[in-house]
Structure formats: structure tokens, C-alpha cells
FISE-201676 format. One record per residue (C-alpha): residue in one letter; y, z, x. Coordinates in steps of 0.001 Angstrom, whole numbers, plus 500000, padded with zeros to 6 digits. Layout:
BEGIN
AYZX...
END
This chain:
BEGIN
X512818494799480017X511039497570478448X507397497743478640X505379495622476581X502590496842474548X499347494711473605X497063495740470986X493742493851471679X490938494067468789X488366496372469531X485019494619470104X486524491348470179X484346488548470586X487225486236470912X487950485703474402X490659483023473533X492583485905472087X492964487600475174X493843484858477135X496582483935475103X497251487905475198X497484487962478934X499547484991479409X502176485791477044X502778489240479058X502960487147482038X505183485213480522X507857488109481255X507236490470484135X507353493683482286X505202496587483220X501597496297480799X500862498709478789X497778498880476021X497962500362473162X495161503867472905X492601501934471043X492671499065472908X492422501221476330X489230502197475240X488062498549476056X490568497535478111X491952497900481200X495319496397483095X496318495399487028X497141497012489424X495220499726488587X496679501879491281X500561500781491765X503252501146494410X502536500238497991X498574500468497926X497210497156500144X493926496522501705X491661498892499358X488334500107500130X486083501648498554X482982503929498190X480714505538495270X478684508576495799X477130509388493130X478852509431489524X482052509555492289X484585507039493474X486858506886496509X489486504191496999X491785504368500544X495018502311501392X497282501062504625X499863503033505437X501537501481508293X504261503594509422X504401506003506699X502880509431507204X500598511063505586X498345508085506725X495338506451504389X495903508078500976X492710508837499500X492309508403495625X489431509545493289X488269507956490035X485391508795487930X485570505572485615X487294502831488374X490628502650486396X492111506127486417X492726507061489939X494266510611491113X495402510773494765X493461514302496557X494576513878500059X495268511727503418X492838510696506242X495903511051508244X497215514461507903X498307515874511422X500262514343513600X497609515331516355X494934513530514806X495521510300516398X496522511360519782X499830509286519955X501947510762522369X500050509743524946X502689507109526095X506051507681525093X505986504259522548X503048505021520763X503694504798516983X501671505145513600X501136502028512260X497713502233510507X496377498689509461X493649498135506917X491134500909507068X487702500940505569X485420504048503675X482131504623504077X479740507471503192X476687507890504679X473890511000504541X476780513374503218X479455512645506167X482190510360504758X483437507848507508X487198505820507882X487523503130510375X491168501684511310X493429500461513652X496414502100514660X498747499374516207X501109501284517130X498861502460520098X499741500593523538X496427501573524823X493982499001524424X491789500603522425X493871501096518882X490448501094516519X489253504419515678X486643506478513099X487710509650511904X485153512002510012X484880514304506948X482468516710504631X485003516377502183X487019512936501287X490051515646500786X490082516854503864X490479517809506584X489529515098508507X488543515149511984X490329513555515318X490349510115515855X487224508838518083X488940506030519700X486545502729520179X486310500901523640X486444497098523908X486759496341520112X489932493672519642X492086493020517042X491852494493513522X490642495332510596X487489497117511646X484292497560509554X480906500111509178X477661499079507595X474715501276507568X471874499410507400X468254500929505886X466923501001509345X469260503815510216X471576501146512813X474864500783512030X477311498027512647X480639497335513517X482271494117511930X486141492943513040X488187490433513688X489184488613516832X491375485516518046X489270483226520310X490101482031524178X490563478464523108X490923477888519808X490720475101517529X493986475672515395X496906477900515216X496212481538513649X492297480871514052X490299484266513948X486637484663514050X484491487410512496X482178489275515068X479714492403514577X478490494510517259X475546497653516690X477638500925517326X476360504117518100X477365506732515633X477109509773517928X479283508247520727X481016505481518675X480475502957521689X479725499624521032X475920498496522575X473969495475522999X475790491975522559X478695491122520204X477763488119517981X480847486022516602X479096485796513183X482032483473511564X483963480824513134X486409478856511026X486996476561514176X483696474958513010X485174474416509342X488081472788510278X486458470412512716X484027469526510355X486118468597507345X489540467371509388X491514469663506692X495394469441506845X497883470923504634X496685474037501960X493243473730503499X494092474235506898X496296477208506080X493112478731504093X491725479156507367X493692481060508728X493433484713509430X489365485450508815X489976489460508455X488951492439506247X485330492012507003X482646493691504599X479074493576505180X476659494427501821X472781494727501481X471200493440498210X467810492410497804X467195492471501583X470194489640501767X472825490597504240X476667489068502557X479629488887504570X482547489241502597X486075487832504360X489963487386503231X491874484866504454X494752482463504283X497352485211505483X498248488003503254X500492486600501390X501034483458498728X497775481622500107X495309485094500347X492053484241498939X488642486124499462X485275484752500418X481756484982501419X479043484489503359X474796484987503160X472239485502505862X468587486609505505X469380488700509042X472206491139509780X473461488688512641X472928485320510599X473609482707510961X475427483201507762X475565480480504719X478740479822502761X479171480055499386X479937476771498139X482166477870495894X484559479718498020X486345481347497579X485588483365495076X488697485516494901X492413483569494952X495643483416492698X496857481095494975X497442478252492696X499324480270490211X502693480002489964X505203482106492401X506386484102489194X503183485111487750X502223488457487049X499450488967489989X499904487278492982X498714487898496896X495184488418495775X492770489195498751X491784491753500697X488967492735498710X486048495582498735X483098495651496725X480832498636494908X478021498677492624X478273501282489616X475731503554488899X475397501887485811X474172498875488154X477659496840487660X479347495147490635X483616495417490969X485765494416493498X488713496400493907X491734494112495932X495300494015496882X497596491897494828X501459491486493996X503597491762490849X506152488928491854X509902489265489957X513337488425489931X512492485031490961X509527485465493089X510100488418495245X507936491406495482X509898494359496425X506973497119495193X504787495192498197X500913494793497245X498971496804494731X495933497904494228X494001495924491583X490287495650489645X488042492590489192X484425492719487538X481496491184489455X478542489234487801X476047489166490491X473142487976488163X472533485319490708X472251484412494387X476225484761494660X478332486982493461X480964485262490563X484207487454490083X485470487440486355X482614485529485465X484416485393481845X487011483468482910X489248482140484526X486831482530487179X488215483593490503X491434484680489239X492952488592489084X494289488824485628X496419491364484187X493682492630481634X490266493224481929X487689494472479807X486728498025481288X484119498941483644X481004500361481398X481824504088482285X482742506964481130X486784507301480501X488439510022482484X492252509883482596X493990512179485171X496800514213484382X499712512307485482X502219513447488040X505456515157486707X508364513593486359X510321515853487956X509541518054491326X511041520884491556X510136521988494819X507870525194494108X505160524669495349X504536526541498390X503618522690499913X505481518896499545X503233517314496502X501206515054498074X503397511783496961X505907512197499464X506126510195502238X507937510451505982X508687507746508330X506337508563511063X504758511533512010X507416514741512176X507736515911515763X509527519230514639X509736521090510955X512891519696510238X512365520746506503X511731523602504306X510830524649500803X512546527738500095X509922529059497767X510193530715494271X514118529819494472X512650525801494258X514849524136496620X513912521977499457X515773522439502695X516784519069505222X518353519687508073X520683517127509969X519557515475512861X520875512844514552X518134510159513802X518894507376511381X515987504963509669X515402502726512813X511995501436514488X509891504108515686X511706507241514768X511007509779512039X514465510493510452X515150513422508068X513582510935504762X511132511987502431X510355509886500177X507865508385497393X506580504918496151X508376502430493622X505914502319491273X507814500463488543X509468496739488530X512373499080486544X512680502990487163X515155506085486992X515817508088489652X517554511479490067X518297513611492039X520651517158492111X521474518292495751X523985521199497073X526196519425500441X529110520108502482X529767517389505045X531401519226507810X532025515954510387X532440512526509417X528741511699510891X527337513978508386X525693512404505341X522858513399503049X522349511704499163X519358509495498105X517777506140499845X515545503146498786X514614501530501452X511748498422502354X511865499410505890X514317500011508813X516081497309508154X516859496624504245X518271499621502279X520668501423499765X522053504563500455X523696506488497992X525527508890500497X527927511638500455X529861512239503585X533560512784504973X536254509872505558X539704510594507000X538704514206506256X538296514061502821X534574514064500490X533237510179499641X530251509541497769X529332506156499354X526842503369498593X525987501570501572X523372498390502538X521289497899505197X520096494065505169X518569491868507466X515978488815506607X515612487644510085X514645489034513015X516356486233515084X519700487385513819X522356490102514906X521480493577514303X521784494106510830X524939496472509999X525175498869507316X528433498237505029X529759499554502027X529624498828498651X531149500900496842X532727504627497259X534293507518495448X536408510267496808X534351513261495007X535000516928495971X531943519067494355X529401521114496459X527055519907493788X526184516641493210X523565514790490589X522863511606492192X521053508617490149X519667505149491063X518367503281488094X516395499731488460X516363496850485710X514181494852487636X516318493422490784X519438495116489604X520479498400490349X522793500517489244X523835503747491334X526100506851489440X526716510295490132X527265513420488306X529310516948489290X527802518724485855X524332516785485620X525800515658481981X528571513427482614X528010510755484607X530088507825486460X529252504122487866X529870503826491056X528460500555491149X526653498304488805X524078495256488567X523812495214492195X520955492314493730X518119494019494996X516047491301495777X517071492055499686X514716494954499522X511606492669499043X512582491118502645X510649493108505971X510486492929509439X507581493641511467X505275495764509649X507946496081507145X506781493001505246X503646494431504669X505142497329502465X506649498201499588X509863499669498555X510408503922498736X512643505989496960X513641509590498688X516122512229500365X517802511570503148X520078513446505569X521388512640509155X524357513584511458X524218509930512824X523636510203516871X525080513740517255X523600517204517028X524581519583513974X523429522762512965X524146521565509137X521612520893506053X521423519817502154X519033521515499630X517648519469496988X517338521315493862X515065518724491936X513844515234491972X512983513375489328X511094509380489139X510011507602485533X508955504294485034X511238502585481837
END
């Protein structure tokens, strides 16, 4: 289960020999990893891992920046730079205040930020979402910024614009356009979405003149009767893209749900409201006839750019399925080349055609690496690194970082990780099918509803928590699970595993992942270390309800006094995350 390692000739003319490369690694589900020499030609998927779905993408000059969903993790939209496409280094969030999106005002609003798109036009970048945690009818917005890190302005809310997935294109005549998604009145199958633009006005973002359904996959299925796989490729037209090249107007869609059936495809017009012709040979993006166990899976949601080396990529979410199928680190962010020679654009024109591999031969740019994150944070920075994650928005500083001492303060509070809350949790990406984590806090549980210790957790619903706390007034260290896989079924209740009686102010806590099985210890000296429980089935965690099934699995601190008030905290000393 260690990484494997491929060592690809340089300048290989031999495509064969990377086929048969590729397919061995996918073979077993290990993480990739090249060899030095052969990263100078080379490059492997996802090229930006952990919960990263629904990339987009812009270039300004010699510049790249890549944004991702969020849902109802905050900071919102993570924006990542690259200079080269591969290596990508996260600077900040489009969603960075919990003002910016005006939620509060009714009582259920939530953050749950769909699929957002980045644009950059006449040196103002631009990010258009939805926000569906927003009762209000209008839940797509465009927020604004000089600088892709930040800050980034309010959210200008748009009026009468449906559904999701909302687009920009700047055209050369100086209009702009909005493209989305909507479900029609009477439709002609089940899940049936059609792709409309409308002109928007970018001083007042209100939509003007008509709206012109551009796309209507009613018309498909009519015309061809289609039943089975077909039918259920027709499903869900979203993550509309409109490009310009050579005064053509393309209309790029995904489809097929976001999950094993997501496949991307396109559309040509000669005006910026068609009507639009379809690419015979759509789609031009899917790994949908792969196996459930292959290496990439879910591919869709795709974005396009042109180098300024005049090469074409498509940067799209997929999935590393394992442990029989199930993908707990939710969709990736992945890299395809474009040969757009011709009329159409072919993805991985090389071969297989159509398909997100694992390897890829490099982007013809410069190589610029990023230094990578520590392993360990150690909590002196004067702010949180910008890897770590809440559950919504905070409504009060319920956390501190005590400064040159390097300790970060949690405080109680009675919230737990349910719907629509933001509990005491901070916490960061899986990044790795197997990982290490550890952790060394200072706790004294005071009531039995007390509890602080470390968390993985899909969403509200599916979780470990390694958890010290007080039972029959003595100290337990505790490993508890959250599960539920259906949203028809009881409440799900937490149980436990596994627990210790443990009496030590200081505790080293450690979860370590061999693919789906996990192993959680603990430590009282941060040298020796016992199992409280071993090879424990994790493949729970790649199960989500609601917007938890489009995520990925997150790895953090946690404290709560369980539904009553306490004055009492934990300090974390140190956190540490590695890949294996």
C-alpha cells in the first residue's frame, strides 16, 4: 500500500509503454508518484487532491487560477495558483467573511456554495455561484476582486436566474453573458435540465433582454427514443462554459449526474445565441465505461484554457475509487490536454481518447513546484494556515491561537456536527487513499458532556471520533461512529467502539489510514503508543447525505459540551497530516 513509483523514459516515443505504465498502477489503487526525471515530462491525476470538485479556471497572463465547491465548508471557493498547470499552491478564499454573503437574513439560511466559475476581465477578476443554502429566491451571486487573493467583495445577488451552476462570458463586443441551468415546466423525462443564456449587465448584475434556452436535451431524447445508459446521459445538462475561437461561439456542458455516468460535452454556433450544433462525437470527456475500481472515475465537470504557449487543457473533477469502489476523498481536481487543431476540440488526442488517465505528458511550460505545506502545524502563526476548514461560517470567535506559546485554543460549546450548525471543528482535507494523523492536545473533562480529541468525518452524519471525556466520573478516551447511508432511516446514533480509561492531562492522539482501514491509538508521552482499536471499515465515510455526498472526507479538532453551556476548553499543541 505504499506509493508506487513509475520511471517513464524521457523522450519516449513509445506510447505503448505508457499505457501499459498507467494501467499497471491502476491495477492497485496506490497513490502515483513519478520518479524526478520522469516529472520533467510527466505529469499524474488529480493534480490538485482532497475535496476539490467542479474546477474552473482562468489564465492571465504567464498566470493561472483554478477555484473549487465548497458546499458547507467555510472558507468558501479556495483559490489555487499555478504557473505551469500541474503545481498548484492554494493563496486564499472567495469566501472569507461570514458577511460576504448576507446569510442571516432568514434564520435558515446556510452556506452551501455549488459550482462556481472564474473569470477575469480588463484587470477585475469575477466568481459567479450559487449559494443554496439561501431560502431567498435569488441564491446566484458575483463577487469581485483586484486581487484573486483577496479580499473579495460582497455578494451582488442576481434576480430571476434559476437553478445552478451559473456562468460569465465576455464577449469582444464588450456584452457579457450569463449561461445556467434550469428544469423546464413540462418536461420530457425525469431529471431533464436545459441550458439557457441571458445578456447581464455588469454594473447592476441584472439580467436584460430575453433569456434563450440555448440547449434542450428534451429534443435528444425524443429524437433518438434512448432508454437505459443513454437516457441517463441526459440527465442533468449543468456546468455551462461558453468559449470564443475563431469567431465560433462553443458551449461546453457536463452531464449524466455527477457521479458514475458524468461525462462532458459540447456544442458550436456561428452566433452567441445559436442555435448550437453538437459534436458528433460527444462526449468528449467520460470514464464512464471504466470499471467501478479504476483509478479515475466521476470525470466531468470540466473548464477549459488556452496556454500562452497557444495549448488548450481542460482541467475537471474526477474520483480515485477504493476499497471496493467507494470514494471517501470525494472528487478531485484533475488535468486533460486539448488538441483543438480542428473544428472540435479532441481531449487526449493521444489516446485513449476521451478518457482522464492517471499520467499525462506535461503541459509545454515552464516547471514551477511550490513549496509544500508542512507536515506539522504548530499553531504560530499569528492566523489558522489557510488549509483549515469549519463547518459553516463561525457566528462567534470560539477559538484562539495563543501566539509565540503555539497552541490553539477551542472552547466548548454545546453544538455537535449536525445540519446547519458550525460546531467547535477545524479541520483539513484527506488528501491521501492512506495517511497519518496526529495530534497532541492538553484536556480536563470536567462533566460527562465534555469531550474534545480528533474527528474524520464525510459530513453530519458519518464519522469517527477519537474522544476523551468523563464516564461514571472517571477519564475515557473513546472512539465513537456516526453512520447513516439513508436518509429514510432513523436518526443515525453515535456508538462506541472502543474505549480506554486514561487519566493524563496530556494526550497524543493518532488516526492512521491503510486505505479503508483505520487504526486509532493514543499516547500519554508522545513515544509510547497503544491500540485502541484496529483495522476498523471505513468505507461508511464515503456514504453522504444531502450535500454531504458531494464531499470528501476531513480530518480535524473537535470539542463540544454536547447541548449544555461550559465555560471549559482544550489547547492543541500541534497537528500533524502525511500521506504514506
Amino acid at each position: 500500500m505504499n506509493k508506487s513509483q513509475i520511471i517513464i523514459p524521457g523522450k519516449t516515443k513509445h506510447l505503448a509503454f505508457l499505457v501499459i505504465a498507467v494501467f499497471s498502477v491502476m491495477i492497485g489503487h496506490s497513490q502515483i508518484e513519478l520518479s524526478p526525471k520522469s516529472e520533467t515530462f510527466y505529469y499524474t491525476n488529480p493534480i490538485i487532491t482532497g475535496m476539490n470538485p467542479d474546477p474552473s479556471i482562468c489564465r492571465v497572463g504567464d498566470d493561472y487560477y483554478l477555484i473549487t465547491s465548497t458546499f458547507g465548508f467555510y472558507p468558501g471557493i479556495p483559490i489555487y495558483h499555478s504557473k505551469d498547470l500541474v503545481h498548484w499552491k492554494l493563496i486564499g478564499h472567495g469566501i472569507h467573511t461570514p458577511e460576504q454573503l448576507k446569510l442571516r437574513e432568514e434564520k435558515s439560511d446556510q452556506l452551501n456554495i455549488f459550482a462556481a466559475t472564474i473569470r477575469y476581465h480588463k484587470g477585475t477578476f469575477y466568481i459567479i455561484s450559487t449559494n443554496v443554502g439561501r431560502k431567498a429566491n435569488d441564491r446566484n451571486f458575483v463577487i469581485t476582486a483586484k486581487d484573486p487573493s483577496g479580499p473579495w467583495s460582497e455578494a451582488y445577488y442576481i434576480k430571476n436566474a434559476p437553478r445552478i451552476d451559473p456562468s460569465l462570458f465576455f464577449d469582444d463586443d464588450g456584452k457579457v453573458y450569463y449561461t445556467g441551468n434550469d428544469a423546464p415546466k413540462n418536461p420530457t423525462f425525469d431529471k431533464q435540465r436545459n441550458i439557457w443564456m441571458q445578456e447581464i449587465d455588469p454594473k447592476t448584475w441584472e439580467l436584460v433582454g430575453d433569456k434563450v434556452i440555448v440547449v434542450d436535451p428534451g429534443n435528444y431524447y425524443k429524437g433518438l427514443a434512448l432508454s437505459g445508459k443513454e437516457s441517463t446521459a441526459l440527465t442533468f445538462f449543468e456546468g455551462p462554459h461558453v468559449y470564443k475561437k475563431d469567431d465560433i461561439y462553443y458551449l461546453m456542458i457536463s452531464h449524466g449526474g455527477t457521479f458514475w455516468d458524468h461525462a462532458v460535452s459540447i456544442w458550436k454556433s456561428d452566433a452567441v445565441f445559436g442555435p448550437f450544433e453538437m459534436d458528433n462525437n460527444n462526449p468528449i470527456v467520460t470514464n464512464r465505461d471504466f470499471s467501478h475500481d479504476s483509478y479515475i472515475h466521476h470525470t466531468g465537470h470540466a473548464d477549459m484554457v488556452q496556454t500562452q504557449n497557444n495549448e488548450w487543457w481542460m482541467v475537471l473533477l474526477g474520483t480515485r475509487p477504493y476499497g471496493g469502489g467507494y470514494t471517501n476523498l470525494g472528487r478531485e481536481t484533475c488535468l486533460v490536454p486539448i488538441d483543438w487543431s480542428g473544428t472540435w476540440p479532441v481531449v487526449n488526442s493521444l489516446g485513449p481518447k476521451g478518457r482522464v488517465m492517471p499520467i499525462h505528458r506535461r503541459p509545454n511550460l515552464p516547471n514551477h513546484p511550490w513549496p509544500e505545506d508542512d507536515v506539522r502545524d504548530d499553531f504560530k502563526n499569528e492566523k489558522l494556515n489557510l488549509y483549515w476548514n469549519f463547518m459553516q461560517p463561525p457566528t462567534e470567535k470560539w477559538w484562539e491561537l495563543t501566539g509565540s506559546s503555539g497552541k490553539l485554543k477551542i472552547n466548548l460549546r454545546p453544538e455537535i456536527i449536525e445540519v446547519g450548525v458550525n460546531p467547535s471543528f477545524i479541520g483539513r482535507r484527506q488528501k491521501h487513499k492512506n495517511f497519518t494523523a496526529i495530534t497532541k492536545m492538553e484536556f480536563t473533562p470536567k462533566a460527562e458532556n465534555e469531550t474534545a480529541g480528533m474527528v474524520i468525518t464525510r459530513d453530519v452524519s458519518n464519522q469517527f471520533k477519537l474522544v476523551y471525556t468523563l464516564k461514571a466520573g472517571q477519564q475515557y478516551l473513546q472512539l465513537l461512529r456516526k453512520d447513516v447511508v439513508n436518509i429514510n432511516e432513523n436518526e443515525p446514533q453515535e456508538r462506541v467502539v472502543a474505549e480506554k480509561q486514561v487519566n493524563s492531562k496530556e494526550l497524543y492522539l493518532k488516526m492512521e489510514a491503510l486505505e479503508q482501514l483505520f487504526t486509532f491509538s493514543f499516547s500519554t508521552d508522545g513515544k509510547n503508543w497503544e491500540t485502541l482499536a484496529k483495522d476498523q471499515d471505513g468505507r461508511f465515510l464515503n456514504f453522504g447525505l444531502g450535500m454531504g455526498k458531494f464531499t470528501g472526507t476531513f480530518i480535524g479538532m473537535y470539542a463540544s459540551s454536547n447541548g449544555k453551556k461550559s465555560n471549559n476548553f482544550v489547547l492543541y499543541d500541534w497537528f500533524e497530516y502525511s500521506g504514506l
